[in-house]
N, C-alpha and C positions, 0 to 999 in steps of 0.2 A: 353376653353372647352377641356376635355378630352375625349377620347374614350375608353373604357375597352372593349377589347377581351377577352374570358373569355372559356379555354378548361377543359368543364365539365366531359370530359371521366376523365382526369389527378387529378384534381383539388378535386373534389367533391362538398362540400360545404362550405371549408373555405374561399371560396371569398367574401361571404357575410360578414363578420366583417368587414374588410377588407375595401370594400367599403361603410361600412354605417358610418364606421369614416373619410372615403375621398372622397366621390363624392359631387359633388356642384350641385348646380341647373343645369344648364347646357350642364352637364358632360351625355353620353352616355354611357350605357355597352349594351355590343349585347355578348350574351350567344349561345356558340357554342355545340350544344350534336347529339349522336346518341340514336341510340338503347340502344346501350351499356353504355350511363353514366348514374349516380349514380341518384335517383329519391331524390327529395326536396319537404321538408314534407309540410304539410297546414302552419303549427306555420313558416319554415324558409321563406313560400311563402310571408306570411304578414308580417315578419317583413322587408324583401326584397323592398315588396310594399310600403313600412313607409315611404324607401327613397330615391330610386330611379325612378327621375320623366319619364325617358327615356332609357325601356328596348325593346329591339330587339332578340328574339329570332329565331336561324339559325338553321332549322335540316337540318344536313350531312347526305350522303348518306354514310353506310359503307358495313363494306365484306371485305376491301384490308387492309393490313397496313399503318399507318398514315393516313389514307381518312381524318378522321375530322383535322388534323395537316393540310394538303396540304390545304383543302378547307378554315380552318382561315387564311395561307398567303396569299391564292389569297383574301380574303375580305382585308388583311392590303394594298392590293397592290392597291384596291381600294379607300382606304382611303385615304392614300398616295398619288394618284391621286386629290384625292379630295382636300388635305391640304394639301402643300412640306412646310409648316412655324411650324407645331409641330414636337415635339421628341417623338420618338417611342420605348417603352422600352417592350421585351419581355421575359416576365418571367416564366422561362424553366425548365427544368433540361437535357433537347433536345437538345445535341449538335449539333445537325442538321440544326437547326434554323442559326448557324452562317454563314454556306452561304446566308442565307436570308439579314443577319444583312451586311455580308464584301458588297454585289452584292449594296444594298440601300445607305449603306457609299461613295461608290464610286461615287453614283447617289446627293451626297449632302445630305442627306436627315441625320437627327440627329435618331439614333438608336442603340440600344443596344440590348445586350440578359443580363438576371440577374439569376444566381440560387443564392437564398438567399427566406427565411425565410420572410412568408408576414410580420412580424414587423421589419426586419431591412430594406424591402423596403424603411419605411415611412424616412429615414435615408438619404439612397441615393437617393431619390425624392429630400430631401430638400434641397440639396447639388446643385443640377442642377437649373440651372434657365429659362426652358423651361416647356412647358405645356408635357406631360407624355401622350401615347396609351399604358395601359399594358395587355397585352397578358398573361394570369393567365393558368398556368399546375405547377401539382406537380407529387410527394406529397412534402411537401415542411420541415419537419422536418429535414433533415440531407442535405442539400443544403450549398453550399459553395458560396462564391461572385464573378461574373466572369462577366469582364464589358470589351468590346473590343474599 
């Protein structure tokens, strides 16, 4: 099972391709938005609904900087709690995240930060032979690969 973190201020709404080519039965996405992210139309909600059987939606409280960034690690630090047997891969362009990623490495726990392009994720997913939590912010066009 996988679990999709999903920061909708950053992101918008290319996560959805994304996940309706890779989420299994199983698999979990919990969508992280405030105020401030980006609204998804009727058309992106149903085809959203076509295929993902387990959505969790999180509103953040905002006002400060990062508030919805802080409030999705403390939910991965949850999960991670919940599972130390999956790989955790958070997909950024936030180099901020990498004290999240060095703190968890230390703790055992398999994790990464990725700025890369949601199609060449499908790449380095396939590469790896653990189950994947991806932490989706962008924007994700001019993104480089950065795997610690």
């Amino acid at each position: 099972m996988i679990n999709y973190l999903i920061d909708s201020e950053n992101i918008g709404t290319k996560w959805i391709s994304y996940l309706d080519e890779n989420i299994e039965e199983l698999d979990k996405a919990f969508l992280f938005y405030t105020d401030a992210s980006k609204s998804i139309s009727c058309k992106e909600l149903s085809v959203l609904f076509s295929f993902i059987h387990q959505l969790e939606t999180i509103h953040c409280q905002n006002g400060t900087a990062n508030a919805l960034d802080f409030q999705l690690v403390s939910y991965l630090g949850y999960l991670i709690r919940m599972d130390t047997k999956s790989t955790y891969c958070i997909l950024s362009k936030d180099k901020g995240y990498d004290a999240v990623v060095h703190f968890w490495k230390e703790k055992g726990i398999h994790i990464y930060r990725i700025e890369e392009s949601v199609e060449k994720l499908k790449s380095v997913m396939e590469q790896e032979d653990e189950k994947v939590v991806v932490m989706l912010a962008g924007p994700f066009d001019e993104m480089d690969c950065f795997l610690d």
